[in-house]
C-alpha positions as CSV (number, residue, x, y, z in Angstrom):
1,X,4.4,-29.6,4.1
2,X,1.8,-26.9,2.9
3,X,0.9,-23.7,4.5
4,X,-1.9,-21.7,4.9
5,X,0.6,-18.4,4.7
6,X,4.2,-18.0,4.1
7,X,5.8,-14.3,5.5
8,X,8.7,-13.8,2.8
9,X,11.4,-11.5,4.3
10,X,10.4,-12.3,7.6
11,X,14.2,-11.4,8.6
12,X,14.2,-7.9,7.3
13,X,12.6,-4.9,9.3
14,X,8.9,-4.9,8.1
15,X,9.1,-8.7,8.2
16,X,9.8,-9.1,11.1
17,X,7.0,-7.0,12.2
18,X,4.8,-9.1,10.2
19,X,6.3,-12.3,11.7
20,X,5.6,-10.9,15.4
21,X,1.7,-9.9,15.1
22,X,1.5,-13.0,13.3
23,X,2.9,-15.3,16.6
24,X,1.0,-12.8,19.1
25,X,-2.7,-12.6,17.1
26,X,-3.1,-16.3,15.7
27,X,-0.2,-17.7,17.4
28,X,2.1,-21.2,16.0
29,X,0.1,-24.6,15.6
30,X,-3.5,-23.4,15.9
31,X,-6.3,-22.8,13.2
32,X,-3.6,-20.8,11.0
33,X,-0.9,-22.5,9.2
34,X,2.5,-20.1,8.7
35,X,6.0,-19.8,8.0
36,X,8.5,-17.6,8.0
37,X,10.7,-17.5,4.3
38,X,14.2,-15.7,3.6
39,X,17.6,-16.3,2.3
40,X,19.4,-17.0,5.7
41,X,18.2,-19.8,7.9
42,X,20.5,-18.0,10.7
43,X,18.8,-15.1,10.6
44,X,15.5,-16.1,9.8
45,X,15.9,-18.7,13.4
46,X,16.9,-15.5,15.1
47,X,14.0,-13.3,14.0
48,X,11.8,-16.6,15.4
49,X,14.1,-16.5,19.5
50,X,13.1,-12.1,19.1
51,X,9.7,-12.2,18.4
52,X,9.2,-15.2,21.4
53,X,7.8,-17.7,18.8
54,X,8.5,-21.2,19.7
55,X,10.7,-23.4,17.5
56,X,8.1,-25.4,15.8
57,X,7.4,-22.1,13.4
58,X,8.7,-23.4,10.3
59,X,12.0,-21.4,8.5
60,X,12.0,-22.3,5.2
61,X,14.9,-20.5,3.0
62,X,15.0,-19.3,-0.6
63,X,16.6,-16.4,-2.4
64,X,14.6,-13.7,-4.2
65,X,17.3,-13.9,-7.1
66,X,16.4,-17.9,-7.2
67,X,13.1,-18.1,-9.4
68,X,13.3,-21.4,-9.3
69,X,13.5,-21.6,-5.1
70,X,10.7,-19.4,-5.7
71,X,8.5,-21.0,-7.6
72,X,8.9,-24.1,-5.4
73,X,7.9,-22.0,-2.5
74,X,5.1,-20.3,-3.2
75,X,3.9,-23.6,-4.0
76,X,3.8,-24.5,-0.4
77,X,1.4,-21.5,0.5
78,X,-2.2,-20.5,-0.2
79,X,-1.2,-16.9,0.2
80,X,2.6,-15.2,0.3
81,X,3.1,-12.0,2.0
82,X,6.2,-10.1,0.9
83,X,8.1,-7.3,2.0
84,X,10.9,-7.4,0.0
85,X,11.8,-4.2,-1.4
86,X,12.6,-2.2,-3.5
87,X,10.4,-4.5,-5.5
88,X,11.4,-3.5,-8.8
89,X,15.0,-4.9,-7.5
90,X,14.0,-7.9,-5.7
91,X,10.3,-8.9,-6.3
92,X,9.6,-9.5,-10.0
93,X,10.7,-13.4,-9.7
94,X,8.5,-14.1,-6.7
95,X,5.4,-12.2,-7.7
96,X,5.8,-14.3,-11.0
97,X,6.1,-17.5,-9.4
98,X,3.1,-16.8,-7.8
99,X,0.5,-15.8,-10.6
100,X,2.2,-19.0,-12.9
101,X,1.3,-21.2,-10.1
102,X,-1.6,-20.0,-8.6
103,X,-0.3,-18.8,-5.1
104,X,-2.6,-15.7,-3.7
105,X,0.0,-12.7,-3.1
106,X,0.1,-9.4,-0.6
107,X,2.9,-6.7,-0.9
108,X,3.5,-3.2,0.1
109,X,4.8,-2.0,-3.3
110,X,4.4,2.1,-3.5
111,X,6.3,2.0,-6.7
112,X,3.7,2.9,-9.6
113,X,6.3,2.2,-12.4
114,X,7.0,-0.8,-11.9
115,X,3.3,-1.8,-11.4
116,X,2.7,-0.2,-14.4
117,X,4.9,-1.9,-16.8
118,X,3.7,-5.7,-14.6
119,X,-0.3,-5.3,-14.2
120,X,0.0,-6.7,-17.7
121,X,2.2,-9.3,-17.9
122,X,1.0,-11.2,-15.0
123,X,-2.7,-10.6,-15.5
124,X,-3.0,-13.5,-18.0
125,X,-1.0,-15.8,-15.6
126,X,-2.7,-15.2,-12.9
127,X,-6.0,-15.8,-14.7
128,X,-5.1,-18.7,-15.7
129,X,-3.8,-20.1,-12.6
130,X,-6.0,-18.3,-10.0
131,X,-3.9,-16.8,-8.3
132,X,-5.3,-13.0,-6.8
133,X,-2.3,-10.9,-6.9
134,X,-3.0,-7.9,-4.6
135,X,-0.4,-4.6,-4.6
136,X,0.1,-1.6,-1.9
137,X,-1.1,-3.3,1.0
138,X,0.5,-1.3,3.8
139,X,-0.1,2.5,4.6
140,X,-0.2,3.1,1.2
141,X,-2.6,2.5,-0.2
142,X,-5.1,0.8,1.8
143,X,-6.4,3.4,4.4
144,X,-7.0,5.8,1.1
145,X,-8.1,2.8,-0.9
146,X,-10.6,1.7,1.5
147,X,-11.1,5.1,2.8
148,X,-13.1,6.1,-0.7
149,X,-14.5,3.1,-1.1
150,X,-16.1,3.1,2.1
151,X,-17.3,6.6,1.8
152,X,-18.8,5.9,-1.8
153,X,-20.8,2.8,-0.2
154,X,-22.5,5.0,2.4
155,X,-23.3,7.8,-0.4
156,X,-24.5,4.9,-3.3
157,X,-26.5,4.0,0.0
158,X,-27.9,7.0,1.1
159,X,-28.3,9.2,-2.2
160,X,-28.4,6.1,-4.5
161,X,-25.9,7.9,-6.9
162,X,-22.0,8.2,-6.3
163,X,-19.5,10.9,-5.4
164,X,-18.6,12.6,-8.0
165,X,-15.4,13.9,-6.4
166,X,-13.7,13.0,-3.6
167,X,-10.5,14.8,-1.7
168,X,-8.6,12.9,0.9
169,X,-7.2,15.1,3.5
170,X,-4.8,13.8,6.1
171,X,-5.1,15.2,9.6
172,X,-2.6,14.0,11.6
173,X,0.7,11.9,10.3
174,X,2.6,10.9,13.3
175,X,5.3,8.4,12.7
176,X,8.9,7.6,11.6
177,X,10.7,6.4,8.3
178,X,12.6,3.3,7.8
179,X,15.3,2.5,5.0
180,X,13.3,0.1,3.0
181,X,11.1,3.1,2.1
182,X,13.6,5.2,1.7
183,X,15.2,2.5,-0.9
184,X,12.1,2.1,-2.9
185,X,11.5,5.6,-3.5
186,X,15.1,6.0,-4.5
187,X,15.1,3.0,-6.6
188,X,11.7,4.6,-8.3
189,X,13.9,7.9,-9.2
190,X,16.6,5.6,-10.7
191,X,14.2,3.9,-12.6
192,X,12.8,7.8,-14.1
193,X,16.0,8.8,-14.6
194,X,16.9,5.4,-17.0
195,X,14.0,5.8,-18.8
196,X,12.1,8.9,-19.1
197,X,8.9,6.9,-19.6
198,X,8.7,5.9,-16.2
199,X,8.7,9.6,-15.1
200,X,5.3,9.9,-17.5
201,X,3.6,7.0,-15.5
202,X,4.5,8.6,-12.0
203,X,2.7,11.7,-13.4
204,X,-0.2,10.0,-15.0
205,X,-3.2,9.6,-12.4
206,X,-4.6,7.0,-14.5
207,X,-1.0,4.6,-15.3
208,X,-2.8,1.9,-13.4
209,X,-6.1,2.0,-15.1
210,X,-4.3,2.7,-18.4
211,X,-2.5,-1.0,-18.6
212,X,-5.1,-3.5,-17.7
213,X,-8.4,-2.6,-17.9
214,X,-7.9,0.1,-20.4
215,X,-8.9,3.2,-19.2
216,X,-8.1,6.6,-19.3
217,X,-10.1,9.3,-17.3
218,X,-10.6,13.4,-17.0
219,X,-8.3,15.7,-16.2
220,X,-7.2,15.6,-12.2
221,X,-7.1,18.1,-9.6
222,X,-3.6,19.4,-9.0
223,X,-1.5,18.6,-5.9
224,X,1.5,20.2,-6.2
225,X,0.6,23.9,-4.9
226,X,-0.4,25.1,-2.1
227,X,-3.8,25.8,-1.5
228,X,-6.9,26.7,1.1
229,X,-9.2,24.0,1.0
230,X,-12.6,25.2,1.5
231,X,-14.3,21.8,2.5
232,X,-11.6,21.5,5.3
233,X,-11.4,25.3,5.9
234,X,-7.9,25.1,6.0
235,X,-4.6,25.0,4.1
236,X,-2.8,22.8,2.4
237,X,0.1,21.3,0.4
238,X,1.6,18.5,-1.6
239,X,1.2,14.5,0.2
240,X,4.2,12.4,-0.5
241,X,2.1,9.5,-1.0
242,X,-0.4,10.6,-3.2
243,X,1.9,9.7,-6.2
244,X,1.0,6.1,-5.3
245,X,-2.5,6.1,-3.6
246,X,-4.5,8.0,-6.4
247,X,-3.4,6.0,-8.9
248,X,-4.4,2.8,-6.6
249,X,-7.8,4.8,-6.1
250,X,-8.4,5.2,-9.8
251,X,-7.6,1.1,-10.9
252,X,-10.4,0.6,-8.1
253,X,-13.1,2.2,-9.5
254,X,-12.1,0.8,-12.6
255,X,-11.8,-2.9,-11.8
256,X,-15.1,-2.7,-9.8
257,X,-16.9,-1.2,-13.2
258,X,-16.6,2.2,-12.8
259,X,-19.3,2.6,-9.8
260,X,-18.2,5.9,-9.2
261,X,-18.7,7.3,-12.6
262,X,-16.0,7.9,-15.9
263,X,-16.0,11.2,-14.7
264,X,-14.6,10.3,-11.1
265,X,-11.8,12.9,-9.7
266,X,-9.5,12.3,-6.6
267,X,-7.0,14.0,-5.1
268,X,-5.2,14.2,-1.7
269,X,-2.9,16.6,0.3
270,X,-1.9,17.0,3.6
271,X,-3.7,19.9,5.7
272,X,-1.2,22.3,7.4
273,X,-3.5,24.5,9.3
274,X,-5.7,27.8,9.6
275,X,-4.9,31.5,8.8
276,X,-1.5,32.8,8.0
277,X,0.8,30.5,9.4
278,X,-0.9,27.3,7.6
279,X,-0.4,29.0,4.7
280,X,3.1,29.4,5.4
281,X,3.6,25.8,6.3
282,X,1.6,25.1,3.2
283,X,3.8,27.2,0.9
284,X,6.9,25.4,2.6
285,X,5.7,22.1,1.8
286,X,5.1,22.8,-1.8
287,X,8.8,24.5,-2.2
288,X,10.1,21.5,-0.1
289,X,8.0,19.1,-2.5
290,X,9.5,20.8,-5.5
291,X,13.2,20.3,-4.3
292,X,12.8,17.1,-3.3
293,X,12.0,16.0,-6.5
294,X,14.7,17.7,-8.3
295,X,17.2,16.5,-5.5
296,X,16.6,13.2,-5.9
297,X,16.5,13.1,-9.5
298,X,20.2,14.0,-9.2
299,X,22.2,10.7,-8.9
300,X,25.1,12.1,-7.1
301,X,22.9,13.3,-4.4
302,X,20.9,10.2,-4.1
303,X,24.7,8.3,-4.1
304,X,25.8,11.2,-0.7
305,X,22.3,10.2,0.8
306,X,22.8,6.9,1.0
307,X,26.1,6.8,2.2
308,X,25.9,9.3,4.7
309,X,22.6,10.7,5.9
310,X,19.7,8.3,5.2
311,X,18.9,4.7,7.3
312,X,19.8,1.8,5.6
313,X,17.3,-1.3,5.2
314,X,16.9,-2.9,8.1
315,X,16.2,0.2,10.4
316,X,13.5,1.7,11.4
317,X,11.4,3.3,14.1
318,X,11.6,2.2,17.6
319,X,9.4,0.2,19.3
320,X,8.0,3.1,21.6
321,X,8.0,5.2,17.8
322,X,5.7,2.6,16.8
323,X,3.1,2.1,18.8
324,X,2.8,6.4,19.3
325,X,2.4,7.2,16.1
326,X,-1.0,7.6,14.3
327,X,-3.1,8.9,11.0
328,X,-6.1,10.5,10.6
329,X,-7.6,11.5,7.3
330,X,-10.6,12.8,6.1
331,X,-12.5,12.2,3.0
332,X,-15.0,14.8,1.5
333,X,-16.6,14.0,-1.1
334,X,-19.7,15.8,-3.6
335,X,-22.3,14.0,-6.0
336,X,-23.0,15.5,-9.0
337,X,-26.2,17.6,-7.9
338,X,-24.6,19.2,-4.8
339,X,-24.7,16.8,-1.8
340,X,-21.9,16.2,0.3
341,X,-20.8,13.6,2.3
342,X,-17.4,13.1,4.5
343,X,-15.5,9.8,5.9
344,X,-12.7,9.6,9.1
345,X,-10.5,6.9,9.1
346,X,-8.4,6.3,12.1
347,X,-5.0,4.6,12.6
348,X,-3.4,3.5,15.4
349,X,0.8,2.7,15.1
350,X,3.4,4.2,13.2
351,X,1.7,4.4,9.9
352,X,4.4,3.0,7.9
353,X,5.7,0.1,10.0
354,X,3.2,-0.8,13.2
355,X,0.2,0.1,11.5
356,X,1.1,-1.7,8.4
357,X,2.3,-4.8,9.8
358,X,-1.4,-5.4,10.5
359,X,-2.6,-4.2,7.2
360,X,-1.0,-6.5,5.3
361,X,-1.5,-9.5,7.7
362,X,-5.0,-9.0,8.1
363,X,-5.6,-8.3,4.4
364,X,-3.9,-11.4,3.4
365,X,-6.3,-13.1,5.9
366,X,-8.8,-11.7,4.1
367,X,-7.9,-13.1,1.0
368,X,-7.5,-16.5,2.7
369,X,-10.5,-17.1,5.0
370,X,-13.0,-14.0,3.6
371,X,-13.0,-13.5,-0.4
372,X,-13.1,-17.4,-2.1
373,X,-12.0,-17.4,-5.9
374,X,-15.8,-17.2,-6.9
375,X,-16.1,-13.8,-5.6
376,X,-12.5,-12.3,-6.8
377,X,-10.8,-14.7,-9.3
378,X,-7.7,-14.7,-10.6
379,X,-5.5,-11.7,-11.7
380,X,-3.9,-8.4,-10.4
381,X,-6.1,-6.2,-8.0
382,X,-6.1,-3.3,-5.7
383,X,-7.5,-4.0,-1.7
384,X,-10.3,-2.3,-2.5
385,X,-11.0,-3.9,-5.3
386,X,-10.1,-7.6,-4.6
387,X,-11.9,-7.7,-1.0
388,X,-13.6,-3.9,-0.7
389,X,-16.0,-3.8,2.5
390,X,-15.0,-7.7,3.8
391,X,-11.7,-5.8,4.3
392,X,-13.2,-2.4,6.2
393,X,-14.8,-5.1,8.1
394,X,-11.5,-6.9,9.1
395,X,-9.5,-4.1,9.7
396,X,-12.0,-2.3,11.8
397,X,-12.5,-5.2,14.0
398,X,-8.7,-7.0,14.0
399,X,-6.2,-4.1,13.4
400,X,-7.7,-0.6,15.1
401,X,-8.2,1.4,11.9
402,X,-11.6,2.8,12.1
403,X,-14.3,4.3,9.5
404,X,-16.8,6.5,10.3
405,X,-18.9,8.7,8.0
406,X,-19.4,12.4,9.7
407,X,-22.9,13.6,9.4
């Protein structure tokens, strides 16, 4: 049998929360097609009793160290969603199978090295076959992703020339951390402390631009101090997650065709406040960046972390934790003349596990019923770049994040 969608990992945290909005929003048997794919038929027919779904939701079981299983099933599904991480570990043989045999494919992969060194090998696969292969489809990267894109729409719109330089600027950031997170970004510091080019591309701004098309652009604002923003008229530091979104921001404009100018700069922190004690917090962030990095660079102290101190994969927020939490970021952005022009975008959910869960879902959705092969063909894409304002659409109206331009 074929399927409109298969959820691979649906028995691992994230998954599961894929699995469930799946079975409450489009439901088993109707208009959508869907599975639910792992390497444990036990555990994957318990996720299916949790989440209430009947038993007529199809389990279909395969191993991500099995290319072969792999290839086979992707071959039953228009579109594979995947949360499978660290994906540098455990997601190079399904992404494969994918672009070789044409299968659309969503992830939440935050891990820029690895992206880098496959944007290239699976861009003239997927070509070939079809196939749209779509990273960073979670928190990060899409409301940053979307969030510029959306605000560069209005200004080509209003002022019929682009933003030359957009900061994103989060607000509020109100959610918990799960081990699968934890594991990719340890997994990333593994990977930089093998090979020291890998710590080059985390730097670079422009490592996803730089592969496949070929680009390289101007110098970047820097994110690692402290520092009063005078758009936001507040302070701020370093944003974990900037790493990954900027880069995602930067292969956007470039796969659209540079809309936004060869001169285009990004950047994005997190705002800690007014007066003296948002400096403070400010300054705090940056030393607490700085050590981080350096911690975790340390393999003995990623080994003690690990072992004692951070969750494992497979935990993760509560319920109640999920739906609380919240994001809010703000985008401000200035053409080249002067004129300015800001964005809000609104999450509801715990950013990184019930806010995603919808992200992804809806954006393979959008991939499936929204964006045909004429309009994005084959090869390796950003959200913005394979589905852009069809997907602002979506997610406004099926997975309450909001955009609003602030005049």
């Amino acid at each position: 049998m074929h399927y409109d969608l298969i959820v691979f990992g649906a028995s691992g945290f994230t998954g599961r929360l894929v699995a469930d909005y799946l079975n409450r929003r489009y439901g088993v048997g109707g208009e959508l097609s869907w599975a639910m794919a792992g390497r444990s038929a036990a555990k994957l027919a318990e996720v299916r009793a949790q989440i209430g779904a009947p038993a007529t939701l199809p389990l279909l079981v395969a191993d991500a160290a099995d290319p072969q299983a792999l290839k086979q099933l992707v071959a039953r599904a228009r579109v594979v969603i995947t949360t499978v991480g660290p994906y540098q570990r455990h997601g190079e043989a399904l992404v494969r199978a994918c672009a070789e045999v044409g299968t659309d494919y969503v992830d939440l992969c935050g891990e820029p090295g690895w992206m880098a060194t496959m944007i290239p090998q699976l861009q003239g696969p997927a070509e070939r076959s079809g196939a749209r292969i779509t990273f960073s489809c979670g928190f990060d990267s899409i409301p940053f992703d979307l969030g510029v894109l959306f605000l560069q729409d209005e200004a080509l719109r209003r002022y019929g020339e682009p933003l030359t330089r957009v900061g994103g600027r989060v607000l509020v950031l109100k959610g918990g951390a799960s081990g699968g997170t934890i594991a990719s970004a340890l997994a990333s510091y593994e990977a930089m402390g093998r090979d020291p080019e890998q710590a080059r591309l985390m730097a670079d701004p422009f490592a996803l631009t730089a592969v496949t098309p070929g680009f390289r652009g101007p110098a970047q604002p820097d994110g690692e101090q402290a520092a009063f923003d005078e758009q936001a008229q507040a302070w701020s530091g370093p944003f974990v997650m900037a790493v990954i979104n900027t880069k995602n921001v930067h292969r956007t404009n470039a796969l659209r065709g540079h809309p936004w100018g060869r001169d285009f700069r990004y950047d994005e922190r997190l705002l800690t406040g007014k007066g003296r004690q948002g400096e403070r917090r400010a300054r705090l962030l940056a030393r607490s960046a700085w050590l981080q990095e350096r911690l975790l660079g340390f393999a003995p102290t990623r080994a003690l972390l690990r072992r004692f101190v951070l969750p494992k994969p497979g935990e993760g927020p509560s319920p109640e934790q999920q739906r609380k939490g919240r994001y809010e970021i703000v985008f401000h952005g200035e053409t080249a003349d002067g004129r300015r022009l800001a964005a809000r975008v609104k999450g509801q959910g715990d950013p990184g596990y019930g806010s995603t869960c919808k992200l992804i879902s809806e954006a393979a959705l959008c991939l499936l019923q929204d964006i045909t092969r004429g309009m994005t063909p084959g090869g390796v894409w950003t959200p913005g770049a394979a589905m852009g304002m069809a997907l602002v659409r979506r997610l406004q109206e099926r997975a309450e994040l909001s955009f609003a331009i602030e005049d």
